[in-house]
C-alpha positions in Angstrom: 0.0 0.0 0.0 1.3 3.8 -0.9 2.7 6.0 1.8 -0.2 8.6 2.3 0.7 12.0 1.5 1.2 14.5 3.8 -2.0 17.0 3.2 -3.5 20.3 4.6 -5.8 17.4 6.6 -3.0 16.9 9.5 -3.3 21.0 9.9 -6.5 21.4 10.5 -6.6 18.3 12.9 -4.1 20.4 15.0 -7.6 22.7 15.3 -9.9 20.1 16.3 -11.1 21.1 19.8 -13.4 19.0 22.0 -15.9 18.9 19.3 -15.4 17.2 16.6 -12.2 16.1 14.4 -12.2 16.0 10.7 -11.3 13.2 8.5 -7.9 12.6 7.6 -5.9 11.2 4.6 -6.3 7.5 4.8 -3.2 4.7 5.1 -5.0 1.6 4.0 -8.4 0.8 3.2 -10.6 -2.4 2.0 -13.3 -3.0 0.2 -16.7 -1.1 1.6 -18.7 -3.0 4.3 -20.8 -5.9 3.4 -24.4 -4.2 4.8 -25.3 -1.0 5.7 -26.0 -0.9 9.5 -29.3 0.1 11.0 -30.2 3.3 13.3 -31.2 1.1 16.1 -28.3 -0.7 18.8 -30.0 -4.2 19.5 -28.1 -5.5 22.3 -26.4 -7.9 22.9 -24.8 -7.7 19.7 -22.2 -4.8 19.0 -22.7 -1.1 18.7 -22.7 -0.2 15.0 -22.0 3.7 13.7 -25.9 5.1 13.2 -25.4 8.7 12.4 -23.1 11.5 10.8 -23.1 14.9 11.3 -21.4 17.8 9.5 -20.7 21.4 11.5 -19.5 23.9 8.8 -19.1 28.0 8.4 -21.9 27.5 5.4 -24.3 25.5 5.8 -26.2 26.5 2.5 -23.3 26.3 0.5 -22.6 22.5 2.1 -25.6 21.6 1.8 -25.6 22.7 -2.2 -21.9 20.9 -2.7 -23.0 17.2 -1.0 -26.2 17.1 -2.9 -23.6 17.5 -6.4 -21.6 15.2 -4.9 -23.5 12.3 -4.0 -27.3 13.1 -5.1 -28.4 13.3 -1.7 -32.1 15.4 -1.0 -32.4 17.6 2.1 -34.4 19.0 4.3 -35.0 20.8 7.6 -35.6 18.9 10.3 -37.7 21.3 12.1 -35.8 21.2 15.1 -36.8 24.5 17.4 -34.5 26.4 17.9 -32.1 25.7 16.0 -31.5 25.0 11.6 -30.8 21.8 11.2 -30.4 19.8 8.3 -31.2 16.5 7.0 -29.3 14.6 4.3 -30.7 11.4 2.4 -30.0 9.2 0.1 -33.3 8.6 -1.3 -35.1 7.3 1.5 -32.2 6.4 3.6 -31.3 9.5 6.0 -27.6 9.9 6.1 -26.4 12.8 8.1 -26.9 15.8 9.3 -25.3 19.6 8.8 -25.3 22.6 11.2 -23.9 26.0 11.6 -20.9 25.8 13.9 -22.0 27.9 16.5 -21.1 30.1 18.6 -19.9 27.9 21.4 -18.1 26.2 18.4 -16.3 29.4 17.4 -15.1 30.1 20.9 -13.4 26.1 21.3 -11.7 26.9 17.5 -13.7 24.2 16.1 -13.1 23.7 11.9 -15.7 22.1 9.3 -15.9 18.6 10.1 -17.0 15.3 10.4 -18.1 13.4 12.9 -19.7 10.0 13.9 -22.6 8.9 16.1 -22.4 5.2 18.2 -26.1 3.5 18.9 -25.6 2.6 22.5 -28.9 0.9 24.4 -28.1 3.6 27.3 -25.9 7.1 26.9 -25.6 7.3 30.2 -24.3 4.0 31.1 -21.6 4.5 28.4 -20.4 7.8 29.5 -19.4 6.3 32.4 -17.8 3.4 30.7 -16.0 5.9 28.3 -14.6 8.0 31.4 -13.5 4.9 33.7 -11.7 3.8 30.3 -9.3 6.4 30.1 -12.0 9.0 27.7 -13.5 12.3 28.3 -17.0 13.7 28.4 -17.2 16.6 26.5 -20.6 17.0 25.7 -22.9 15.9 28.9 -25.9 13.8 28.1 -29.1 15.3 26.6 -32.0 14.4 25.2 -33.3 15.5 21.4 -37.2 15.9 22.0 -38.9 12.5 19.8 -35.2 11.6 17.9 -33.2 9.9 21.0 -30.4 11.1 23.8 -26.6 11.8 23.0 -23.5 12.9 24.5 -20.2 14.0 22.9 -17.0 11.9 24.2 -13.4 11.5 22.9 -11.6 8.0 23.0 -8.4 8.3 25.8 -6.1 9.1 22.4 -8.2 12.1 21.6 -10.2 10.6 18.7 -13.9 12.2 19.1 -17.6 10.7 18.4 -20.8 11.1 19.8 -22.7 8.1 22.0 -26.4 8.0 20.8 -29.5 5.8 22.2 -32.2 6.5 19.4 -36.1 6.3 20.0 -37.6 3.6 18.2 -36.4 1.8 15.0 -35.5 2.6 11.2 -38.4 1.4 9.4 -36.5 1.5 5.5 -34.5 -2.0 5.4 -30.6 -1.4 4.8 -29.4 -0.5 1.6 -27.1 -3.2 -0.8 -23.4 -3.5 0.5 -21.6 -0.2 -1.2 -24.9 1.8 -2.1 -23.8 5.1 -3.2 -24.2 7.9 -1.1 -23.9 5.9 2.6 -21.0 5.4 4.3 -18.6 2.6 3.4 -15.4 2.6 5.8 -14.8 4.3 9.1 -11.0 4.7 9.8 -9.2 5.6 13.1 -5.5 7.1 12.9 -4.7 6.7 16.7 -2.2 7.3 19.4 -1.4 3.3 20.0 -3.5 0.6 17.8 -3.8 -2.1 20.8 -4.7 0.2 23.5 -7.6 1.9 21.3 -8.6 -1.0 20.0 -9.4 -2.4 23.3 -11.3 0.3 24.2 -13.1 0.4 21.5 -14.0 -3.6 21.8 -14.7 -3.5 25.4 -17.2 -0.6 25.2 -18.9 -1.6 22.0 -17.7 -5.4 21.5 -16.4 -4.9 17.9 -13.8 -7.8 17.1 -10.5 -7.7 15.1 -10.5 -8.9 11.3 -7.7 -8.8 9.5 -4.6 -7.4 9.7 -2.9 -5.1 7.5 1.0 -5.2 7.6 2.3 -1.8 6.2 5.6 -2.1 6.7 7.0 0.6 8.4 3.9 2.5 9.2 3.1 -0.6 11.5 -0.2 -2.8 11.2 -3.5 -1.7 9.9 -6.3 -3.5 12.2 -9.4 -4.1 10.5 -12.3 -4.2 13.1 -16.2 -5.8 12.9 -18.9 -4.9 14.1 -21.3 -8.0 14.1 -19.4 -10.1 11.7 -18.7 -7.5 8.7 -16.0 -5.5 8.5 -16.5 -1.8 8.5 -13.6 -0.1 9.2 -9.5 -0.2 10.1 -7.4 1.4 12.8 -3.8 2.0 13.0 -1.1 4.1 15.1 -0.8 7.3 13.5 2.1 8.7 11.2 4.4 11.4 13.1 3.1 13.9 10.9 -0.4 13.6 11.9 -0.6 15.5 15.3 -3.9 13.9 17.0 -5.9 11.0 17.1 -9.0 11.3 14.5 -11.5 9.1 12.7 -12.0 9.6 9.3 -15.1 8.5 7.1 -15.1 7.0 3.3 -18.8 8.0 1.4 -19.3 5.1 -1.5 -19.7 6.6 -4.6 -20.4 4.5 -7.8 -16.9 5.4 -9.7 -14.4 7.4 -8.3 -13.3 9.6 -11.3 -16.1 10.7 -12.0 -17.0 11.7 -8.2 -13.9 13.3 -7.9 -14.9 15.4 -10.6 -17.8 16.5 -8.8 -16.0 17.6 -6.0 -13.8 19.9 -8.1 -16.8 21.5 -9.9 -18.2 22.2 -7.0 -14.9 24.1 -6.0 -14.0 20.8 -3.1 -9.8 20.0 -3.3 -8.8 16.3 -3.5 -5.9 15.7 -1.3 -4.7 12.4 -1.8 -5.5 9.8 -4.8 -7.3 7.6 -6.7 -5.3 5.1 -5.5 -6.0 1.3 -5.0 -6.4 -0.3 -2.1 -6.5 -4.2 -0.7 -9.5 -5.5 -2.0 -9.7 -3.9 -5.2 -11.1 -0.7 -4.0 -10.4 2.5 -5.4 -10.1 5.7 -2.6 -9.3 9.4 -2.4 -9.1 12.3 0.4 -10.6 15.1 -0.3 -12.1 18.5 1.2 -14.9 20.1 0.5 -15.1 24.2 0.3 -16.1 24.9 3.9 -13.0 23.1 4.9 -14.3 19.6 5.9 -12.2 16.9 5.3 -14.0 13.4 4.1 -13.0 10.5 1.6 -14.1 8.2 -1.3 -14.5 4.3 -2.1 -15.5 2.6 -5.5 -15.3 -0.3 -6.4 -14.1 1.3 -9.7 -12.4 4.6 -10.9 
């Protein structure tokens, strides 16, 4: 596997406050996951990823550049009090995007990405987080009809958000690699084995295979009930803080890519293949966001 190359990403990482960190350039990648995962945690199987949220400076102008880049609809969710968006692939919701705010602005927080846990309780899992080694950052609350969520960071640094939703997605998942849903979540981190422990202890995702890239050390891929659907790995030198990272399946990557330059984004890093035939690129979009590509052809 190529040597990433050393982008604008690790730079704005160095801004990430307690909020949120955005995606970085990527060191190995496979293949996007076998099935889409659900909104709902069903315990006692593991915790999949359920959510994705964007904070930007524009939230117009992101909204206008995703919907080039993957065909996604949106809407307002009609949250009081505050505009928030809602981003779907048809009638799949994928994410949602926000005004950094003013609390934001004060902390230095940059345009980025971020990912949301389904947990059976938030509370019971802050506490798990903080006896492990992470901080709280966000205390627990509760988002009137839509579920309860608090904002945490691994003991490396790496930020997400612990969610415990109200009832269940009623649209069935989508084919493995639909476009426009996530396909591979990635963690650059401060030691592979310690983070990977904490992340299987509090969420019971298993190890898969493992990635041996030479000098830059082993790339773990991790499961989450069974399918793999996403890789860790100690972080290059020239990446200043721990980080996950998320890949958006597109259908082919060249042509993607040249959405994202129409619509003024930067790619950082690619096409380049990966293990597993995958094709993969970093990129940022105009606000400043840092998020990534997988095809399964350029």
């Amino acid at each position: 596997m190529a040597k990433p190359k050393t982008t604008s990403a690790a730079k704005a990482t160095a801004k990430r406050a307690a909020k949120v960190a955005p995606v970085k350039s990527s060191a190995a990648q496979k293949a996007p996951a076998k099935k889409a995962v659900t909104s709902k945690a069903k315990t006692p199987t593991a915790a999949p990823f359920c959510w994705y949220e964007l904070v930007t400076t524009n939230p117009k102008a992101a909204t206008n550049f995703y919907k080039s880049v993957f065909g996604w609809t949106a809407k307002n969710a009609g949250q009081t009090g505050m505009d928030y968006t809602l981003l779907s692939a048809k009638e799949h919701m994928i994410a949602g995007l926000m005004a950094i705010n003013e609390e934001m602005k004060q902390r230095n927080v940059p345009p980025c990405w971020t990912g949301y846990v389904a947990v059976p309780d938030t509370d019971a899992h802050v506490k798990k987080v903080v006896a492990a080694g992470g901080k709280l950052h966000r205390p627990a609350a509760d988002i009137p009809g839509v579920g309860r969520f608090a904002l945490v960071t691994d003991p490396h640094g790496a930020a997400f958000f612990l969610f415990t939703p109200m009832g269940e997605n009623p649209n069935p998942p989508p084919a493995p690699g639909t476009p426009g849903h996530i396909g591979w979540h990635e963690l650059y981190t401060g030691d592979l084995e310690s983070a990977f422990k904490f992340y299987s202890k509090l969420f019971g995702w298993t190890k898969s295979t493992a990635v041996d890239m030479g000098p830059m050390g082993t790339y773990q891929l991790f499961a989450i009930n069974g399918e793999d659907k996403g890789g860790m790995m100690t972080k290059p030198s020239h990446i200043p803080v721990a980080t996950w990272g998320y890949y958006f399946n597109v259908a082919a990557l060249d042509a993607a890519l040249g959405r994202v330059t129409k619509g003024k984004g930067k790619v950082l890093n690619g096409p380049m293949q990966v293990p597993g035939g995958s094709w993969i690129a970093q990129c940022v979009d105009p606000q400043g966001a840092h998020f990534s590509l997988v095809a399964p052809k350029r």
